[in-house]
C-alpha positions in Angstrom: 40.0 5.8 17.7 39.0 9.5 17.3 35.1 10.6 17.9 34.2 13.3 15.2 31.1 14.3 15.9 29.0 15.9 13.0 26.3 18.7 13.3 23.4 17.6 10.6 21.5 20.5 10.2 17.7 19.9 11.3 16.5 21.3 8.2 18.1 18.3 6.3 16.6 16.3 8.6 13.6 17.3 8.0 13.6 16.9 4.3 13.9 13.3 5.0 10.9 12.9 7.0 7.8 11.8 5.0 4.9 13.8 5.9 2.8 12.6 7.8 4.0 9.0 9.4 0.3 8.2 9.6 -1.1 7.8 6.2 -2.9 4.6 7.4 -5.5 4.9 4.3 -2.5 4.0 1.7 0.5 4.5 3.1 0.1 1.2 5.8 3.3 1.8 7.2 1.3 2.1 11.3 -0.2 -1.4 11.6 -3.7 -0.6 12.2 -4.0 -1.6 16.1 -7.6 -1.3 16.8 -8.8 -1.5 20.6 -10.8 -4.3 20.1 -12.4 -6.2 17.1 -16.6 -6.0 17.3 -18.2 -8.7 15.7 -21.9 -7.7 14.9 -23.8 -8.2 11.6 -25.2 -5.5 9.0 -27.5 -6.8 7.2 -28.9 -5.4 3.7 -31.0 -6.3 1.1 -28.2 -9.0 -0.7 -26.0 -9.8 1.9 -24.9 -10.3 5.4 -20.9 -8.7 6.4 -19.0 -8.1 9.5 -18.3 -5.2 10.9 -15.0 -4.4 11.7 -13.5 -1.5 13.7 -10.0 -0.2 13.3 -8.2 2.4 14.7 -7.1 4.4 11.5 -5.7 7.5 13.3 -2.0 8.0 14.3 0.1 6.4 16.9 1.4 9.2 19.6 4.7 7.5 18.1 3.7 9.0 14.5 4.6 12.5 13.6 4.3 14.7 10.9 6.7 16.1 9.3 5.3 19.6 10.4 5.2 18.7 14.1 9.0 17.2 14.0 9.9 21.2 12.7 9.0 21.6 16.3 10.0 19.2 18.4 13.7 19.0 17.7 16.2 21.5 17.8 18.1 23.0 15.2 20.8 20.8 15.4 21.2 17.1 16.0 24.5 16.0 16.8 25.3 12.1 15.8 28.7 10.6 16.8 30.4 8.9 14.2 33.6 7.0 14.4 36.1 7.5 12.6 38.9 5.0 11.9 40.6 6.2 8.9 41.4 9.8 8.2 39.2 12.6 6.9 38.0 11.9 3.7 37.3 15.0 1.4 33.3 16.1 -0.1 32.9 14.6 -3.3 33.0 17.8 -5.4 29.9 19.0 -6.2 27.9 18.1 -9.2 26.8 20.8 -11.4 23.1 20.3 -12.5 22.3 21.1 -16.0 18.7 21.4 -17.7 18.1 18.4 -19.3 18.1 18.3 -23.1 14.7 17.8 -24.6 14.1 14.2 -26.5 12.2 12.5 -28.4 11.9 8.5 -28.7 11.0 5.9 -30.9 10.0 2.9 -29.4 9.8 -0.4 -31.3 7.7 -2.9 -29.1 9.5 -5.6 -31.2 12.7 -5.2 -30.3 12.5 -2.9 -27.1 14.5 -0.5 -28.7 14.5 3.2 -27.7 16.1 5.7 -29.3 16.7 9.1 -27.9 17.8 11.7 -30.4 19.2 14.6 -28.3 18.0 17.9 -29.3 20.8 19.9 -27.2 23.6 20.9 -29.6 27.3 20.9 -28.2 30.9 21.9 -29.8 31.4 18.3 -30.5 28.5 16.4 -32.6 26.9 14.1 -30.7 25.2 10.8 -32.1 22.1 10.0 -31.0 21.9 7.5 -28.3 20.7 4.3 -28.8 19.5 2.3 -25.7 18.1 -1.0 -24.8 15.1 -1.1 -22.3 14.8 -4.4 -21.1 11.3 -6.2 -21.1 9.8 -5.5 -17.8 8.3 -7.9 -15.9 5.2 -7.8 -14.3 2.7 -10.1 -12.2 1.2 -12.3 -14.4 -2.8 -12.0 -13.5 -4.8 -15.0 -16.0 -7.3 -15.3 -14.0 -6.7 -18.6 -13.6 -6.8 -18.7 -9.7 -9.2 -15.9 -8.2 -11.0 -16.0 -4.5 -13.7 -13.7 -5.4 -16.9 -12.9 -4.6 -19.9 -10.5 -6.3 -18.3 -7.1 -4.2 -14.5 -7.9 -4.4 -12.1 -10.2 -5.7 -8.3 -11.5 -5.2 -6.0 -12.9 -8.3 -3.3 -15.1 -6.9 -2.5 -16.3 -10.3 0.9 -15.2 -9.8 1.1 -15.2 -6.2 4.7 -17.5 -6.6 6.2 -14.2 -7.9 5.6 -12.1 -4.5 2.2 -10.1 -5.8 -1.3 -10.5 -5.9 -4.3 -8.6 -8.2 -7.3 -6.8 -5.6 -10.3 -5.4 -7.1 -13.0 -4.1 -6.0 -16.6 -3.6 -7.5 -19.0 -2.2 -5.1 -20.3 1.1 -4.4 -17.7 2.6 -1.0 -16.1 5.1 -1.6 -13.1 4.8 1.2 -11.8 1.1 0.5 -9.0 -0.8 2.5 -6.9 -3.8 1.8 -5.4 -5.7 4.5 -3.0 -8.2 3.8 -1.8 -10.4 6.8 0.7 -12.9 7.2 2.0 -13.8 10.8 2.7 -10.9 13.1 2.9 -9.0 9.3 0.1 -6.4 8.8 -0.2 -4.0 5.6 -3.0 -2.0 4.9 -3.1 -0.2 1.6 -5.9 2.0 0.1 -7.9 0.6 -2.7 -9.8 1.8 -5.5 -10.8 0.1 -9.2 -7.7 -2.5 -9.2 -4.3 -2.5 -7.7 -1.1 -5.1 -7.2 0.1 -5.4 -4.1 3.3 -7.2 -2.7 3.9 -10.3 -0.3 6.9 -9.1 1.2 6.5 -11.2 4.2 7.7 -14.4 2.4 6.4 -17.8 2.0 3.3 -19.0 4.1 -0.3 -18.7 4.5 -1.5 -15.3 3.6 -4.8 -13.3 4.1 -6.3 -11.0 2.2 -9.3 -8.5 3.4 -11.4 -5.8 1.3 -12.9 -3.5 3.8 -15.5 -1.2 3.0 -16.0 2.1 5.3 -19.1 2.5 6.8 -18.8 5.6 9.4 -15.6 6.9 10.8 -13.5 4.1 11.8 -15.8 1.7 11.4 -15.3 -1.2 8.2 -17.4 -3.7 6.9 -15.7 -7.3 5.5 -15.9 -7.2 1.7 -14.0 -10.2 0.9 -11.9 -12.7 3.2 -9.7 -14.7 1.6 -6.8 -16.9 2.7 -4.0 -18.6 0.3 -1.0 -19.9 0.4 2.3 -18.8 -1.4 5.2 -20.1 -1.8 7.8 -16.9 -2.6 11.5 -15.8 -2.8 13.4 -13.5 -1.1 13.7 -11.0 -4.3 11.0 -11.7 -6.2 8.2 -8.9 -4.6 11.2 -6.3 -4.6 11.7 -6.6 -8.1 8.3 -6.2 -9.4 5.6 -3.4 -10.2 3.3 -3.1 -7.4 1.2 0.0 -5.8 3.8 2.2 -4.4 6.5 1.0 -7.0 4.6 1.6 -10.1 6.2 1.2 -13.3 5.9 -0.3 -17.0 7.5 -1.1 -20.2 6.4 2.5 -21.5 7.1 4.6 -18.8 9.6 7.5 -19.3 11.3 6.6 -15.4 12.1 3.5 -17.0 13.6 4.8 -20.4 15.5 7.1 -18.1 17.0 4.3 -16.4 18.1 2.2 -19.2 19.6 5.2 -21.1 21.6 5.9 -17.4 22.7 2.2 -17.3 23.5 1.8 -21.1 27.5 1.9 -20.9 27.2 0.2 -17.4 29.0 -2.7 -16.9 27.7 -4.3 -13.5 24.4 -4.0 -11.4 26.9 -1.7 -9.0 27.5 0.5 -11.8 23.7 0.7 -12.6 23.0 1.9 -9.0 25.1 4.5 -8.7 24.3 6.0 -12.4 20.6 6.0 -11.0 21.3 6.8 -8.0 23.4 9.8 -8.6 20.6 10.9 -11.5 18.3 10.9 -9.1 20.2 12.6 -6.2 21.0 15.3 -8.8 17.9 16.3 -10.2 14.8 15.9 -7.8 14.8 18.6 -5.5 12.7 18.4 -2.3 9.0 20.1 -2.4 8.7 21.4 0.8 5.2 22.8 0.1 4.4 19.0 -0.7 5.4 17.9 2.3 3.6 20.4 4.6 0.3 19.7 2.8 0.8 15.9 1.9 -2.7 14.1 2.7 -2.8 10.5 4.6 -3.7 8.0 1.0 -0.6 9.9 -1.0 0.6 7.5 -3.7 3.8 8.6 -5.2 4.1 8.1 -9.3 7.3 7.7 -10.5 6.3 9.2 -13.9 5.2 12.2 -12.5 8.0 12.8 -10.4 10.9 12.7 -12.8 8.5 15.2 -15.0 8.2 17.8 -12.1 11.8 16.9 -10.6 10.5 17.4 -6.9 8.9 15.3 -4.3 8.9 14.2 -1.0 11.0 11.2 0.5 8.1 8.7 -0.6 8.8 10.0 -4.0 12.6 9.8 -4.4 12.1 5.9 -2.7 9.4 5.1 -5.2 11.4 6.7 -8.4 14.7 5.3 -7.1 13.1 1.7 -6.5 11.0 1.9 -9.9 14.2 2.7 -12.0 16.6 -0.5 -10.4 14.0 -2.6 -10.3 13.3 -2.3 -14.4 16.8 -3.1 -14.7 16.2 -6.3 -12.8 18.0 -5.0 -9.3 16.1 -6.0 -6.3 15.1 -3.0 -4.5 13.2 -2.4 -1.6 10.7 0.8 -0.9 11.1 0.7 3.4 9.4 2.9 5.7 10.3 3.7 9.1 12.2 6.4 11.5 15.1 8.3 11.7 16.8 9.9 14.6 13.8 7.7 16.8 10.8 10.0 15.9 10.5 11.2 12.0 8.9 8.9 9.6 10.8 8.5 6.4 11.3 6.3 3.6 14.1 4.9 1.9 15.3 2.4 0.0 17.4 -1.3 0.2 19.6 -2.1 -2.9 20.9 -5.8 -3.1 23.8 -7.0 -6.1 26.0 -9.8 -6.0 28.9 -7.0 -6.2 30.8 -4.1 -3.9 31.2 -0.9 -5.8 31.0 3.0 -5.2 27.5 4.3 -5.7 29.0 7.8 -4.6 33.2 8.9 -3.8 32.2 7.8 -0.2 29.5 5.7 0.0 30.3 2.1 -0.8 28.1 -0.9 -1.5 28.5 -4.5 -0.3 27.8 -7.7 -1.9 25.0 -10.4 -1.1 23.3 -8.0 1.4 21.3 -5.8 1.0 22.4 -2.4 1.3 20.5 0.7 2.8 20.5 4.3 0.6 18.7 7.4 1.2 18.4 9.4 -1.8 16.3 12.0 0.0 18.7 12.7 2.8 21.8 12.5 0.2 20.4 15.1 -2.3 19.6 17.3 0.5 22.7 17.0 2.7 25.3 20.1 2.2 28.2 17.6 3.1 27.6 14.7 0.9 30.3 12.7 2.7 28.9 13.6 6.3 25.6 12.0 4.7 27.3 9.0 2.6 28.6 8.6 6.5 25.7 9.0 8.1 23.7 6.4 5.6 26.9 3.6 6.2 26.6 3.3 10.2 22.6 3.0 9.6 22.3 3.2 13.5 19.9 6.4 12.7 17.2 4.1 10.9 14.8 2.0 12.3 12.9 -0.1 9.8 9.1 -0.6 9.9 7.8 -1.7 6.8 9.2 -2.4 3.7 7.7 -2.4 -0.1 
């Protein structure tokens, strides 16, 4: 067996890292470890809450994407075996300007059609498309642990997400949702969904209100148990994965998966769209804040982002065409927080010339790190042995 090693440049590297791997406030990907847990009462003129106290600030194992630009070298060598022989670069796609649309949309039979404005030597019809009807959590009502400050819908809490809202006056709101060992803590303001990703047991759910620095006060705390599949929260709408029947990410997708044949086909039309025409914003990613939220919207229109954003658009578009797709967040080469994304299908197929999907398993991509990479089949390489990534959370 021959060892090729392969020199990934540290600047690609870096476009892979996330900002900063903190982003405790919304991001949740560092459990929230606090040194100890006080258990004194405020007391105001309605009500009596704990106080809770969290360490919010980042791990020494958490580092931005600024202070990983000087930490590692300019090089970062990765052995890769090689058992077959060299297999050539795909060749390189040529990115064009997309052509401006316009589309109807018929709510009665989800029809969308795009009429092309873009002229070519061979008339074009206009393309008609199917978007599917998107499903989303189903919030009646009908089962809500609430209380005058804050309240939890787990009306739908069988299909992997739950409904939080908050009505008081804080300005810097958390939620914690716990289940076993599993500990996510999102920000929180108005009304958001958020996913049960740990699976099916006995959850608990915690609105906390800041008081002073790192200090919280207990909103609401609620526990509930929920009985939920494997797929289910990964094919869903929820805070970092935000997407509905109106959205243009997921008209894009349906036009990309309109001649597709198989779920295997759908991935690799969206994922090679999305490779293609988001370009990394480095001035995003020096500056990004801890409680960034990527929009999926928003990041097709401006066709830039940072890792979070290429995960969140990638995930938003399978997941409207019913492919279970995870958001994860985690490191890569030990010590740069990324994100990237988990496809499952009941099918193999080539998403790319050289990066190949299995079936019934879920499968790990990087569409930051591919659209980056010079040497897409060093990076389809790279993405295959997965050795490099170390999952923390996943979305």
């Amino acid at each position: 067996m021959q060892v090729k090693k392969i020199a990934v440049l540290a600047a690609a590297l870096l476009l892979c890292s996330c900002g900063e791997a903190d982003n405790s406030d919304v991001l949740s990907e560092v459990a929230l470890t606090s040194a100890e847990t006080s258990a004194t009462e405020i007391i105001d003129e309605t009500t009596a809450r704990e106080i809770l106290t969290e360490d919010y600030s980042v791990s020494e194992e958490s580092i931005s994407e600024s202070s990983v630009m000087s930490e590692i070298s300019s090089e970062v060598s990765t052995e890769i075996s090689e058992e077959t022989s060299e297999t050539t670069s795909p060749p390189e796609t040529q990115t064009t300007a997309e052509s401006s649309e316009t589309a109807a949309y018929d709510i009665r039979s989800e029809t969308v059609t795009f009429s092309s404005a873009k002229t070519s030597s061979a008339e074009e019809k206009p393309v008609k498309v199917t978007v599917p009807k998107i499903a989303t959590g189903n919030f009646t009502g009908a089962i809500t642990l609430e209380n005058d400050i804050a309240s939890v819908d787990i009306s739908d809490a069988a299909s992997g997400v739950v409904q939080v809202s908050y009505k008081g006056s804080c300005s810097n709101v958390k939620v914690r949702i716990t289940m076993g060992d599993n500990v996510y803590d999102y920000g929180l303001s108005g009304s958001a969904v958020y996913p049960l990703q740990s699976g099916s047991g006995e959850y608990n759910v915690k609105v906390l209100e800041n008081i002073s620095g790192k200090t919280y006060a207990i909103a609401l705390d609620e526990s509930f148990s929920a009985e939920v599949s494997d797929f289910s929260p990964y094919l869903l709408p929820s805070q970092y994965i935000s997407f509905s029947q109106s959205d243009n990410c997921v008209k894009k997708a349906a036009e990309l998966c309109a001649g597709c044949d198989s779920d295997a086909e759908k991935i690799a039309a969206i994922f090679k769209y999305v490779t293609d025409n988001i370009s990394y914003d480095k001035q995003l990613a020096a500056s990004v804040k801890s409680g960034y939220i990527p929009d999926p919207d928003s990041t097709l229109a401006k066709g830039t982002g940072i890792c979070f954003d290429y995960a969140s658009l990638f995930a938003a578009m399978c997941r409207s065409q019913s492919i279970p797709t995870k958001l994860v967040m985690g490191y890569v080469q030990g010590n740069m927080y990324h994100a990237w994304n988990e496809v499952y299908t009941k099918e193999t197929g080539w998403v790319t010339l050289d990066l190949f999907i299995e079936k019934n398993k879920w499968n790990l991509l990087d569409p930051t790190f591919y659209a980056s990479a010079d040497n897409k089949s060093d990076a389809a390489e790279y993405m295959s042995d997965k050795d490099g990534y170390s999952a923390v959370y996943y979305y």
